[in-house]
N, CA, C and O atoms as a DFTB+ gen file, in Angstrom:
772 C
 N C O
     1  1      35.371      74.181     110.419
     2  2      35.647      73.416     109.237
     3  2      37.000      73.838     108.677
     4  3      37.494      74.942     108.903
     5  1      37.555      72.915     107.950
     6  2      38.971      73.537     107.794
     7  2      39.175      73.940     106.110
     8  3      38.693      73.335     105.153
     9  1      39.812      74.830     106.097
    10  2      39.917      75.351     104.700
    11  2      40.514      74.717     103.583
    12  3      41.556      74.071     103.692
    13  1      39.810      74.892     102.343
    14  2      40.581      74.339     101.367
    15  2      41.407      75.669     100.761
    16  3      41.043      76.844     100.716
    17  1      43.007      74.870     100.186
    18  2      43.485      76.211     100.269
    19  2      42.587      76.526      98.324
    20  3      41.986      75.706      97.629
    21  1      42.855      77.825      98.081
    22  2      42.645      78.500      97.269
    23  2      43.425      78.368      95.608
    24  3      44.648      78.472      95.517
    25  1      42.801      78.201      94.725
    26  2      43.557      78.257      93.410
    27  2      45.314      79.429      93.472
    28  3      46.322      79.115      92.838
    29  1      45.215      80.699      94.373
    30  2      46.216      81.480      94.245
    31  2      47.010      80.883      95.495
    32  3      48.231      81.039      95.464
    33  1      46.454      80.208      96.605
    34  2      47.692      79.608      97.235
    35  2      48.248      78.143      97.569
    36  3      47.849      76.982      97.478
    37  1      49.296      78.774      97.968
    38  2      50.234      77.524      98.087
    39  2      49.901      76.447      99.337
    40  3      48.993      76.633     100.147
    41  1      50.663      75.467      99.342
    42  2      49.931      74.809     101.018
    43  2      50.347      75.387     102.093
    44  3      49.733      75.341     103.159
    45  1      51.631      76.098     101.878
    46  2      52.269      76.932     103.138
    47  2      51.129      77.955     103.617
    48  3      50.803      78.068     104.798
    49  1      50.547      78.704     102.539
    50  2      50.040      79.825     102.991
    51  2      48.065      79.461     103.623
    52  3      47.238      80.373     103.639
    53  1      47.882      78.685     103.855
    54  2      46.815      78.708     103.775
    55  2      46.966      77.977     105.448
    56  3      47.753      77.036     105.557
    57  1      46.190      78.451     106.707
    58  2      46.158      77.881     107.847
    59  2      44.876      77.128     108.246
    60  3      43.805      77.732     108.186
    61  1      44.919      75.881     108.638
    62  2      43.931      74.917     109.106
    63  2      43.747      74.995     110.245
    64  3      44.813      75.352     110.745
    65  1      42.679      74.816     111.321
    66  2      42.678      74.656     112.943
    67  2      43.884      73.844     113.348
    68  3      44.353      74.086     114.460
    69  1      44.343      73.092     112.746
    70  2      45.625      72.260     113.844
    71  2      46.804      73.235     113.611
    72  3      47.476      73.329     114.638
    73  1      47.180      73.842     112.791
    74  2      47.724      75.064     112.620
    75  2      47.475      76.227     113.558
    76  3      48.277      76.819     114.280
    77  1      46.497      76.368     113.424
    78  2      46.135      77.414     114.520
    79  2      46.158      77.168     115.817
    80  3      46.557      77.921     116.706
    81  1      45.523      75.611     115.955
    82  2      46.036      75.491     117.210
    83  2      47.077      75.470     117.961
    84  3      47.350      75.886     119.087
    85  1      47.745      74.775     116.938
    86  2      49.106      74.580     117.472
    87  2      50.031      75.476     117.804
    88  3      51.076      75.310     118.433
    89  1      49.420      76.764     117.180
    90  2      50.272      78.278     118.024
    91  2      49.807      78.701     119.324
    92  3      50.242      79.784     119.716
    93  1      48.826      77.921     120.247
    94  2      48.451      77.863     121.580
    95  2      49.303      77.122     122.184
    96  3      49.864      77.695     123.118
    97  1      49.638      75.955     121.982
    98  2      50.091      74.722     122.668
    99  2      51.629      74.924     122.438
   100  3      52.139      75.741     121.671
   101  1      52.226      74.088     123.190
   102  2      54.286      74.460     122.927
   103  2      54.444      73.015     122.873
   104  3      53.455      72.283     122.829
   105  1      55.870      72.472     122.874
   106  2      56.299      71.611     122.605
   107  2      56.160      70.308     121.887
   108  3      56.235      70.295     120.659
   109  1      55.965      69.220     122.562
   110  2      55.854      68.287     121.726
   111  2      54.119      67.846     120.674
   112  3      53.924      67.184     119.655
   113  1      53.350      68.496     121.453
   114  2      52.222      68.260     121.186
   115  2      51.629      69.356     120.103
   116  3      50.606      69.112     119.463
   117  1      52.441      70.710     119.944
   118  2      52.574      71.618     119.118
   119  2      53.212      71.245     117.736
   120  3      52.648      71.443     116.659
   121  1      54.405      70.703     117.881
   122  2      55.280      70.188     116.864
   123  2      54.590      69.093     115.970
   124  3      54.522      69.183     114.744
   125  1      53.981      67.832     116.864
   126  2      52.856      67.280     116.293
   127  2      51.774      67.815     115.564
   128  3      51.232      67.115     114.710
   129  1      51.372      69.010     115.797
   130  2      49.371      69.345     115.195
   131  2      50.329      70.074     114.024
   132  3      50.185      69.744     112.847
   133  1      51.004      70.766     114.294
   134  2      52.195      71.747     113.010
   135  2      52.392      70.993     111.810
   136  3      52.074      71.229     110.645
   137  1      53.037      69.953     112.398
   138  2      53.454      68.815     111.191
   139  2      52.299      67.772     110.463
   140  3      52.315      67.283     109.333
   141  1      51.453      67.651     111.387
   142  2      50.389      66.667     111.330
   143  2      49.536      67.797     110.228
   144  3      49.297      67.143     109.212
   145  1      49.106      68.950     110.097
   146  2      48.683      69.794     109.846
   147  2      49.371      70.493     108.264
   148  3      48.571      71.033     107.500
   149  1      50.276      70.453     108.031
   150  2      51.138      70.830     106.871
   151  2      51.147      69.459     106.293
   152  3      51.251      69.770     105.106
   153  1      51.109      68.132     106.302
   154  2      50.683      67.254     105.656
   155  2      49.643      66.765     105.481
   156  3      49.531      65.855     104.660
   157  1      48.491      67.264     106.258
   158  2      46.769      66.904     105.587
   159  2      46.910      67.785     104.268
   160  3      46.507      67.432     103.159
   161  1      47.520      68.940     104.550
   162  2      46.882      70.275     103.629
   163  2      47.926      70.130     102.258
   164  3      47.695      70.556     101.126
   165  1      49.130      69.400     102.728
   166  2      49.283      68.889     101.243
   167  2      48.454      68.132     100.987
   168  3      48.028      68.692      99.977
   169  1      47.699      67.048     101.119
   170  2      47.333      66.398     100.510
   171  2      45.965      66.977      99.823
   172  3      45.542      66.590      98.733
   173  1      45.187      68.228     100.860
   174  2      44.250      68.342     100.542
   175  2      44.263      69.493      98.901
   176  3      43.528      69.816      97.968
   177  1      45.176      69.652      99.261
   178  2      45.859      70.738      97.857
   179  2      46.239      70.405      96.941
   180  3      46.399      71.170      95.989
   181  1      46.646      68.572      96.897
   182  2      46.457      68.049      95.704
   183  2      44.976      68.240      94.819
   184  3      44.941      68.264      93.589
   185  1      44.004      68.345      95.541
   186  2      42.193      68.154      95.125
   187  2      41.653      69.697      94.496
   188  3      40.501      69.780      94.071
   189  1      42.551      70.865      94.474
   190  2      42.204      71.655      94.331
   191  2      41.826      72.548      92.843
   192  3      42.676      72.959      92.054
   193  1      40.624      72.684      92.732
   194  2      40.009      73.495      91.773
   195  2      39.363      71.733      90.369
   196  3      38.924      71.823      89.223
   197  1      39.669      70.199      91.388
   198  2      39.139      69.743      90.847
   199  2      37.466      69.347      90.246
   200  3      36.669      70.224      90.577
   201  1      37.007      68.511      89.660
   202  2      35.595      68.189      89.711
   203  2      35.486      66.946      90.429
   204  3      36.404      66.332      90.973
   205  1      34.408      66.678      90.378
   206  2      34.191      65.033      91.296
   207  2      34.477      63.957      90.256
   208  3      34.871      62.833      90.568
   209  1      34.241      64.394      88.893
   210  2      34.534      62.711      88.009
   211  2      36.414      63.245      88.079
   212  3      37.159      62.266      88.065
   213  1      37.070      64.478      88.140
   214  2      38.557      64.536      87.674
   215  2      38.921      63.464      89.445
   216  3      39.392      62.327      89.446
   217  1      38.583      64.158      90.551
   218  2      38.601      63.576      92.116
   219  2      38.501      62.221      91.672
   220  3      39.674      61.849      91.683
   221  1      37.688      61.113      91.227
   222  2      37.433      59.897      91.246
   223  2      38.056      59.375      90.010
   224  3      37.656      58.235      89.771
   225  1      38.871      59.813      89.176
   226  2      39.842      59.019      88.154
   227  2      41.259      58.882      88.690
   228  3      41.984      59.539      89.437
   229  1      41.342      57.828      88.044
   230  2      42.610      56.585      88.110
   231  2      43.367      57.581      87.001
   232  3      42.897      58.270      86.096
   233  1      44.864      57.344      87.498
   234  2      45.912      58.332      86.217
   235  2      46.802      57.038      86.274
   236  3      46.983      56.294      85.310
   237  1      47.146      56.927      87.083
   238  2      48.069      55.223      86.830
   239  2      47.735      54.134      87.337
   240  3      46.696      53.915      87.961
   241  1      48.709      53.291      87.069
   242  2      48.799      52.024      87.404
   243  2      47.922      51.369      88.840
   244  3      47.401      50.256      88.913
   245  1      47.943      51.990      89.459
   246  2      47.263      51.760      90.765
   247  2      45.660      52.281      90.691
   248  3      45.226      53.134      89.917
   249  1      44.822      51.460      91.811
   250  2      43.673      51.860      91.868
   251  2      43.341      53.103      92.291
   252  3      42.224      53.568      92.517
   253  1      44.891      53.824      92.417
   254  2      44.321      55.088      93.517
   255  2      43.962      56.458      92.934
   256  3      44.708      56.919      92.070
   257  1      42.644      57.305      93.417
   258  2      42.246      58.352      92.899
   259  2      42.355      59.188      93.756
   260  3      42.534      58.724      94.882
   261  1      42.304      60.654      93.641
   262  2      42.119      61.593      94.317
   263  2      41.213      61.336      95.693
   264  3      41.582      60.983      96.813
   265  1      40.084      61.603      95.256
   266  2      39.120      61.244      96.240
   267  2      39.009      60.040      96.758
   268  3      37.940      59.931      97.359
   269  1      39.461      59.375      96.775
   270  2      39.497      57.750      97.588
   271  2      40.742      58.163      98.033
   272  3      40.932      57.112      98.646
   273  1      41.833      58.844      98.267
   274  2      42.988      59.162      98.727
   275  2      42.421      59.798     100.330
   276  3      42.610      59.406     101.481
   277  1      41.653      60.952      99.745
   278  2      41.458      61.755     101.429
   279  2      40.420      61.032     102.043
   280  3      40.427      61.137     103.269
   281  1      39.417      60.243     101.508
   282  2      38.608      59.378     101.924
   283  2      39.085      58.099     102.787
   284  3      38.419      57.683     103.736
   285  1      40.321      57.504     102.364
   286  2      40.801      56.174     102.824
   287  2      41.706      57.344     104.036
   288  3      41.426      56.925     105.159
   289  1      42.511      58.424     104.139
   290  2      43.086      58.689     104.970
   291  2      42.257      59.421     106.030
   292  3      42.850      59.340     107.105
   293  1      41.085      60.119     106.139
   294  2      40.147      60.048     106.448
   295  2      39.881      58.885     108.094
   296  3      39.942      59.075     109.308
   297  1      39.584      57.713     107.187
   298  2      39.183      56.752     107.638
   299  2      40.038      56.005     108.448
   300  3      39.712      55.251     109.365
   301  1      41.078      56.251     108.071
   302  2      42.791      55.559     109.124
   303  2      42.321      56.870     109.853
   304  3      41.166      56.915     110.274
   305  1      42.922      57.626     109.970
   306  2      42.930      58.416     110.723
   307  2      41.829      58.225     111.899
   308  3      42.149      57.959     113.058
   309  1      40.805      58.356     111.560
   310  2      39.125      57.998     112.263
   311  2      39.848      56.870     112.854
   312  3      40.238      57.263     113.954
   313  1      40.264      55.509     112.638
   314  2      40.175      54.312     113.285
   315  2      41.655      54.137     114.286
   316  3      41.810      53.328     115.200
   317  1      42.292      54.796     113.964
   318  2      43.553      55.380     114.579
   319  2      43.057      55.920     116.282
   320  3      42.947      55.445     117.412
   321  1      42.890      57.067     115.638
   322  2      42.257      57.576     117.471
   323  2      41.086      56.895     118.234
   324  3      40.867      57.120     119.424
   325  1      40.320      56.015     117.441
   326  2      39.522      55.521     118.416
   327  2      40.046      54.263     118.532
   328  3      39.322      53.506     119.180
   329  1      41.266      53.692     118.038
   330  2      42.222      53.430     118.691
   331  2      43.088      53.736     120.443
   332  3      43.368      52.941     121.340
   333  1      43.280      55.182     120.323
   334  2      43.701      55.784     121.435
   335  2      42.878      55.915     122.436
   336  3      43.138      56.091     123.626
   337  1      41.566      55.795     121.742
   338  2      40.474      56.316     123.193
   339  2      39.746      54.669     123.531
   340  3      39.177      54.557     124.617
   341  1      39.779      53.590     122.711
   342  2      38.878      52.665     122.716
   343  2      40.118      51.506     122.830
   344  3      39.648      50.655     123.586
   345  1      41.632      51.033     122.384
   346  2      42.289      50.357     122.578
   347  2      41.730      49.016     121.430
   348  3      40.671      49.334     120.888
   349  1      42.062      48.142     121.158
   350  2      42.415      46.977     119.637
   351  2      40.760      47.080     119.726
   352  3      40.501      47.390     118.563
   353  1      39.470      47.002     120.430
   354  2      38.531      46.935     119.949
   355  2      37.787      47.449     118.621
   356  3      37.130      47.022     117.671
   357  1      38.279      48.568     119.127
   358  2      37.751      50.114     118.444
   359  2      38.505      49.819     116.693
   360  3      38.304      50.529     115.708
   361  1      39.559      48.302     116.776
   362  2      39.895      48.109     115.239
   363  2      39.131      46.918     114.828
   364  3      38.718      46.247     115.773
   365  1      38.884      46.555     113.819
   366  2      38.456      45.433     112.814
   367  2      39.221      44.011     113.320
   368  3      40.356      44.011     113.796
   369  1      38.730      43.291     113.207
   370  2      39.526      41.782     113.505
   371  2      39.711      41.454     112.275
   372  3      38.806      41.091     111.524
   373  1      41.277      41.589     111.872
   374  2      41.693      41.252     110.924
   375  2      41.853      39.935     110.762
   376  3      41.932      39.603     109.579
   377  1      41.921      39.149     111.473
   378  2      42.016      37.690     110.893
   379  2      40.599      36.717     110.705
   380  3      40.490      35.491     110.658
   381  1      39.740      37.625     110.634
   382  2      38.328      37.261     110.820
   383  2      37.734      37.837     109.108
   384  3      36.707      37.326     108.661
   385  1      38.347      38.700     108.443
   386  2      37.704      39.437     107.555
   387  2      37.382      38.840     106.357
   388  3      38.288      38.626     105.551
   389  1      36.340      38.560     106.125
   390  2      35.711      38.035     104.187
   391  2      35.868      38.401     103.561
   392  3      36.703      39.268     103.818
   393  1      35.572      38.398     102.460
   394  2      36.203      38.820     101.058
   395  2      34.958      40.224     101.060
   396  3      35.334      41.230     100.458
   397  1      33.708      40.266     101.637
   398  2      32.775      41.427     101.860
   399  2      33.651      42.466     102.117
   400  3      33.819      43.460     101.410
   401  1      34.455      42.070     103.636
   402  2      34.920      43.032     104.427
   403  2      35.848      43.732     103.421
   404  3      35.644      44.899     103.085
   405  1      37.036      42.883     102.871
   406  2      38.062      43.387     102.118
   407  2      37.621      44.363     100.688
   408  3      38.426      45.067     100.077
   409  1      36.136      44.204     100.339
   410  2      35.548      44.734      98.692
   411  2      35.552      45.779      99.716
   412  3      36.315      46.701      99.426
   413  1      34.856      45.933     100.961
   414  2      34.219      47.114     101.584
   415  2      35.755      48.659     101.828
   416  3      35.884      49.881     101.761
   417  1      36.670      47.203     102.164
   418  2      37.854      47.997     102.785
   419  2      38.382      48.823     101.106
   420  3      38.618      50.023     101.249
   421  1      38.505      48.456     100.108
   422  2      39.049      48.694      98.914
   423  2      38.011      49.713      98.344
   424  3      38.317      50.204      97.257
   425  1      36.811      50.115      98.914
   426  2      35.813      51.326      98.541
   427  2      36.373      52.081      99.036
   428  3      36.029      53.183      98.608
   429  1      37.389      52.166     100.036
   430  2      37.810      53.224     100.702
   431  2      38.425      54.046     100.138
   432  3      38.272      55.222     100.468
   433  1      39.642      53.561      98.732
   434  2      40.062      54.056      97.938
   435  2      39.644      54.590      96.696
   436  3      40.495      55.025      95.920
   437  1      38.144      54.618      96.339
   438  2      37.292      55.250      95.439
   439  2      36.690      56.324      95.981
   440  3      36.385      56.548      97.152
   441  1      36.534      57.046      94.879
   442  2      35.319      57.736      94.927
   443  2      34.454      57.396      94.603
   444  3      34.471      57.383      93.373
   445  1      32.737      56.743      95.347
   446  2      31.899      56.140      94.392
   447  2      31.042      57.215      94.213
   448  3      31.135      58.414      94.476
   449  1      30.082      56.436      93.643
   450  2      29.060      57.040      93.110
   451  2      27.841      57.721      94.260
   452  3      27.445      57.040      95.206
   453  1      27.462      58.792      94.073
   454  2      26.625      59.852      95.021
   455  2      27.721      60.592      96.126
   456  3      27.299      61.389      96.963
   457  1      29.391      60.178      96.011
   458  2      30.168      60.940      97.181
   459  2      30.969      61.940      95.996
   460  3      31.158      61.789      94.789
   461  1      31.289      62.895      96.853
   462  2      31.368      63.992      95.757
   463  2      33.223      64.340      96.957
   464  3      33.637      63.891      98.026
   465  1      33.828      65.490      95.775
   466  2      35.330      65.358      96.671
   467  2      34.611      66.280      97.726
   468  3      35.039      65.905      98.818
   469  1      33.808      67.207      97.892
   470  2      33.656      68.818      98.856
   471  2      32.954      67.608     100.132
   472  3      33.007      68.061     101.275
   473  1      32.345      66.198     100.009
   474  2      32.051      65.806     100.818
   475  2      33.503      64.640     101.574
   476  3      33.713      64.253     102.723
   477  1      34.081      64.457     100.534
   478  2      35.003      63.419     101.444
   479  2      35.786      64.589     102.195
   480  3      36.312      64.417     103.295
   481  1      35.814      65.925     101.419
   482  2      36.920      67.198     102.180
   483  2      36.238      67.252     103.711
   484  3      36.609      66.885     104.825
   485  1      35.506      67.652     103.380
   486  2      34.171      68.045     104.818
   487  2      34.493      66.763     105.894
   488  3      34.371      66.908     107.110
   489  1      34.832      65.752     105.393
   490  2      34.337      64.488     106.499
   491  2      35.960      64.736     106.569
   492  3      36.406      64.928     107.700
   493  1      36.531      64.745     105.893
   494  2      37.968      64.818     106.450
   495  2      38.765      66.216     107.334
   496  3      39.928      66.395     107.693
   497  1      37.400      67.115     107.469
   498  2      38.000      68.258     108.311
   499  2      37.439      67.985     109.376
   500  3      38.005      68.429     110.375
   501  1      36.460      67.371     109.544
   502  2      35.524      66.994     110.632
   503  2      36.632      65.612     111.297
   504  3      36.533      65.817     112.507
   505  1      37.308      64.733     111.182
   506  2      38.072      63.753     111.241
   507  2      39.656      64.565     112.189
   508  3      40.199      64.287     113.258
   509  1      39.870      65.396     111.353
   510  2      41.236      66.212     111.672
   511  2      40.803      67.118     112.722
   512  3      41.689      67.338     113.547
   513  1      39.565      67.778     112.955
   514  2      39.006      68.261     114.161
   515  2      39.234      67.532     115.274
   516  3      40.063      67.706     116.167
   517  1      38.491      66.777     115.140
   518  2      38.781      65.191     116.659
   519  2      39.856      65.051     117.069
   520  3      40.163      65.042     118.261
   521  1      40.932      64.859     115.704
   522  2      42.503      64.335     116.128
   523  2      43.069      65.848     117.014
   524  3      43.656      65.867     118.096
   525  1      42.827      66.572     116.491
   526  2      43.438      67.847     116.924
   527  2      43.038      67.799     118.378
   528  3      43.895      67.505     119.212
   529  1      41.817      68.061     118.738
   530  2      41.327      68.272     120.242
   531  2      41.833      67.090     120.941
   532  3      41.973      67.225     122.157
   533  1      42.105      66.077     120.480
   534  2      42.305      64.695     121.250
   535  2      43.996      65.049     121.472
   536  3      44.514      64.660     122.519
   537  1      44.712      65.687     120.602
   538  2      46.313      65.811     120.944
   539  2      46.576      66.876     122.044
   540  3      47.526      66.826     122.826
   541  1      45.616      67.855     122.015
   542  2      45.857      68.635     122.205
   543  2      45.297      68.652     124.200
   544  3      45.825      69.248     125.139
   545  1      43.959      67.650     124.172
   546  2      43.502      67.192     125.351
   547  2      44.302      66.570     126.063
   548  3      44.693      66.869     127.192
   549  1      44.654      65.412     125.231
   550  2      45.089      63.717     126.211
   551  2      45.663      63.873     127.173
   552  3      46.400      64.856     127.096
   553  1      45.715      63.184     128.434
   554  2      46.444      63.478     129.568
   555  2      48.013      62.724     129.434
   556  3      48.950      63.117     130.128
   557  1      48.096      62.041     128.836
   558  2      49.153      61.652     128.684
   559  2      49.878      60.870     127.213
   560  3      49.836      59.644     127.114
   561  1      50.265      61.385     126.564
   562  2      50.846      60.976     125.367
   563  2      51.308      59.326     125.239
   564  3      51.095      58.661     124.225
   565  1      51.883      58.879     126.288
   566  2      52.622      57.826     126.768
   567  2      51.668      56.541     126.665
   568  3      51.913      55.392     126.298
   569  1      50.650      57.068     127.061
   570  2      49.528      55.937     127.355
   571  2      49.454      54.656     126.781
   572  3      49.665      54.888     125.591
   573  1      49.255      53.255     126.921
   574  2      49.513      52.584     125.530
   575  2      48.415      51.852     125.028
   576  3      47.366      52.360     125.424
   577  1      48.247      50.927     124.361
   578  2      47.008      49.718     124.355
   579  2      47.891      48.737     123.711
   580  3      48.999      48.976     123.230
   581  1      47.222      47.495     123.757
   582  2      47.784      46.843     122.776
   583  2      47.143      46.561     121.719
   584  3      45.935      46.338     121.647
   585  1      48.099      46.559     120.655
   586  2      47.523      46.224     119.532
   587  2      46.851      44.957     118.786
   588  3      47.419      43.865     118.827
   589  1      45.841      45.101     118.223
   590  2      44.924      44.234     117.441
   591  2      45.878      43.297     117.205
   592  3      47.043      43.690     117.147
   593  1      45.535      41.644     116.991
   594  2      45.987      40.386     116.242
   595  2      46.093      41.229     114.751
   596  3      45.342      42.181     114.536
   597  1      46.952      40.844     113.897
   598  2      47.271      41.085     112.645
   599  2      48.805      40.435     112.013
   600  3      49.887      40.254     112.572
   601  1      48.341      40.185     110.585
   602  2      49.518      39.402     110.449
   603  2      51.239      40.872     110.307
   604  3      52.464      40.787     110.390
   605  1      50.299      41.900     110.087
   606  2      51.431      43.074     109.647
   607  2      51.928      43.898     111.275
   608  3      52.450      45.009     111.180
   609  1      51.696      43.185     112.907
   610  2      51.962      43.596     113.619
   611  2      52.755      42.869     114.545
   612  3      52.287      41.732     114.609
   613  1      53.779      42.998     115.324
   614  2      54.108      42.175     116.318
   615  2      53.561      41.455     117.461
   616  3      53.549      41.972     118.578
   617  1      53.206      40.538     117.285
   618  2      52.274      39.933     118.421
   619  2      52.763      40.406     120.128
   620  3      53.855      40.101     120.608
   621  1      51.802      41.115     120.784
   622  2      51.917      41.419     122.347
   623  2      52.200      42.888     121.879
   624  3      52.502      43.517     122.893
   625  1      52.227      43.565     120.969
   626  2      53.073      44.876     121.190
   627  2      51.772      45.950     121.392
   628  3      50.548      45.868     121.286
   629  1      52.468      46.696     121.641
   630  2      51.777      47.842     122.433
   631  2      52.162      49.375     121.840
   632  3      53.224      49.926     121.551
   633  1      51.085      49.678     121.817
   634  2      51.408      51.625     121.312
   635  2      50.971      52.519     121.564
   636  3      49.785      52.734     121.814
   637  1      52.011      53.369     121.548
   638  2      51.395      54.431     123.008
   639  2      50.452      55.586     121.814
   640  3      50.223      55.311     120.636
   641  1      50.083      56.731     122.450
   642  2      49.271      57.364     121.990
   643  2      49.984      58.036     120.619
   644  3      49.609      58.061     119.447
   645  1      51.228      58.590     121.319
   646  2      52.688      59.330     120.752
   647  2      52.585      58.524     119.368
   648  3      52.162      59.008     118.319
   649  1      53.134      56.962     119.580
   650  2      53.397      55.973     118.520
   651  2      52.030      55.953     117.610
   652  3      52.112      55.375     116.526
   653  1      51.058      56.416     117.900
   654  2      49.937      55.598     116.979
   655  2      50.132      57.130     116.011
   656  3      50.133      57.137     114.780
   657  1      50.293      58.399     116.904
   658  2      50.034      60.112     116.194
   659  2      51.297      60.010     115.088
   660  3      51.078      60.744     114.124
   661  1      52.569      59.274     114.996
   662  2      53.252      58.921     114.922
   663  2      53.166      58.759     113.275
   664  3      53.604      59.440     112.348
   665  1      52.313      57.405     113.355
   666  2      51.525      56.420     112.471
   667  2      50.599      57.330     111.629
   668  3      50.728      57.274     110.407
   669  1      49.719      58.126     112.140
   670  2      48.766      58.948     111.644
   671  2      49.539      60.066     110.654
   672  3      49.017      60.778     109.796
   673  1      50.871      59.995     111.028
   674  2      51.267      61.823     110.259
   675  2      52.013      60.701     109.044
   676  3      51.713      60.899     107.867
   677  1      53.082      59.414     109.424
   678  2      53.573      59.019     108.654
   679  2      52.711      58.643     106.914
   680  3      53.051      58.925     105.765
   681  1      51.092      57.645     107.680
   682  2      50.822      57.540     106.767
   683  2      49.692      58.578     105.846
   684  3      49.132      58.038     104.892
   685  1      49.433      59.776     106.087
   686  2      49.120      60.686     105.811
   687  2      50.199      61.510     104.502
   688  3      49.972      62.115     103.454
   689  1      51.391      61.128     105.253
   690  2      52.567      62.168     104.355
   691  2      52.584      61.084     103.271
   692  3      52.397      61.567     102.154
   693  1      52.747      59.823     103.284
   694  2      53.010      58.975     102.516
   695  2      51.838      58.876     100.983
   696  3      52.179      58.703      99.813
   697  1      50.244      59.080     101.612
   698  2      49.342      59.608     100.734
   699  2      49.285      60.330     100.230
   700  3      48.973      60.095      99.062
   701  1      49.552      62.034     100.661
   702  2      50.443      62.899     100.125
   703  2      50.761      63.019      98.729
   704  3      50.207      63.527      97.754
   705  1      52.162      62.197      99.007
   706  2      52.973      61.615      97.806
   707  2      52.243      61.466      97.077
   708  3      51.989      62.443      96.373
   709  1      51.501      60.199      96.824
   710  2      50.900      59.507      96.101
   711  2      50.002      60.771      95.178
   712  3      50.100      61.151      94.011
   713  1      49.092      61.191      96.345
   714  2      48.094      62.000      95.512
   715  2      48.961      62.955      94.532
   716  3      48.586      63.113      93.370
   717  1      50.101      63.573      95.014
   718  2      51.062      64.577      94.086
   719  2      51.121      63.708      93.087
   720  3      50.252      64.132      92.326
   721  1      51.563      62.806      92.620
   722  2      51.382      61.783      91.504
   723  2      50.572      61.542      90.726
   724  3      50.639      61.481      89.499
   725  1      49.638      61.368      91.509
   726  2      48.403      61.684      90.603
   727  2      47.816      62.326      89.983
   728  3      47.483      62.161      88.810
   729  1      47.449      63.737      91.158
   730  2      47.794      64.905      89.861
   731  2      47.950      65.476      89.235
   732  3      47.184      66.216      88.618
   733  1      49.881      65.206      89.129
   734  2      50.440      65.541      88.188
   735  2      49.875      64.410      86.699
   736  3      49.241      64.866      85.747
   737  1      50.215      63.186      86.805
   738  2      49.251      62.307      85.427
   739  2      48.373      62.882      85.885
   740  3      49.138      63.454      86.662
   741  1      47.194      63.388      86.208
   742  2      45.553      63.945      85.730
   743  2      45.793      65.201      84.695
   744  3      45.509      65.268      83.499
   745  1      46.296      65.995      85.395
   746  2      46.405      67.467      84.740
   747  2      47.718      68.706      84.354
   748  3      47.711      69.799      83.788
   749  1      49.011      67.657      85.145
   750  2      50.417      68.444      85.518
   751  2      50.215      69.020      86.691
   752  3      51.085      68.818      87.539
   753  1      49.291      69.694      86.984
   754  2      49.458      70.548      88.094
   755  2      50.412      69.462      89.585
   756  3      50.291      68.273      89.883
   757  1      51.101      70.327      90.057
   758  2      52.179      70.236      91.352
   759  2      51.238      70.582      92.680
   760  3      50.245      71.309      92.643
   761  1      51.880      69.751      94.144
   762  2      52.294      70.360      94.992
   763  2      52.898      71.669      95.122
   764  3      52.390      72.781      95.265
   765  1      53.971      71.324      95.050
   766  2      55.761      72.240      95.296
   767  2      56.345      72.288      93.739
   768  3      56.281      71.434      92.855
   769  1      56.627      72.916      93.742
   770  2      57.549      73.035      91.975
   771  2      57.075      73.898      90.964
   772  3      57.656      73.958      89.881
């Protein structure tokens, strides 16, 4: 299970399994779990020493909370690699989706009611477990599939394993952000600073 870091530390100081792993492995696939790994744990260090109603409040403008943050990245992440192992099936048919699907997809960004943050943490170390062994396994990085029909993708295009891990760290760091934002409006407390 991977650690939450501690009220006395920072995100630097605190090491996760893709961290650790990644001092086994060399090059490109090292550099990946390193980086991939120093941006879960920011994010997860935004959540720290919170409660579950502070985790599930809105501070701005946006619907987004703490806990619907590691929950929705979580869940990319999850649909990402079985992506890599399963190819466009293993995603949602987006041009097929109801207004059900889309309420369902937008829970992703809450915390509801009976999910607590120590459980979206847990499902999200259990999530970052998989990715890790799967980078660290794959026989070939290169590999590709093509990607799902969607209006936000290039029709025929294709992505290799590399490109999707790629995808996974970008939009991870990008949540990150967000959660640092948040918060800071919840309580001041920082990331970095």
């Amino acid at each position: 299970m991977t650690e939450t870091p501690s009220q006395s530390q920072t995100p630097s100081e605190s090491r996760t399994p893709s961290q650790s792993r990644s001092a086994t492995l060399t090059g490109e696939r090292a550099d990946l779990l390193r980086t991939l790994g120093k941006h879960r744990n920011f994010l997860r260090f935004t959540t720290r020493d919170l409660t579950d109603e502070q985790a599930g409040r809105r501070t701005t403008a946006s619907e987004l909370c703490l806990g619907g943050l590691v929950k929705h990245v979580a869940a990319v992440e999850r649909g990402w690699v079985d992506f890599i192992l399963k190819g466009p099936s293993a995603m949602p048919d987006f041009a097929s989706m109801t207004e059900a699907d889309f309420a369902e997809r937008a829970d992703q960004f809450r915390l509801l009611p009976g999910e607590t943050l120590a459980g979206v943490l847990a499902e999200y170390a259990a999530v970052a477990q998989r990715t890790d062994e799967l980078i660290a396994a794959l026989p070939d990085l290169d590999a590709t599939q093509p990607l799902p029909a969607a209006p936000w993708f290039e029709s025929g295009a294709r992505w290799s394993a590399r490109q999707v891990l790629l995808h996974v760290l970008a939009e991870t760091a990008q949540h990150a952000g967000h959660a640092d934002i948040i918060r800071e409006s919840l309580d001041g407390a920082k990331t970095m600073g």
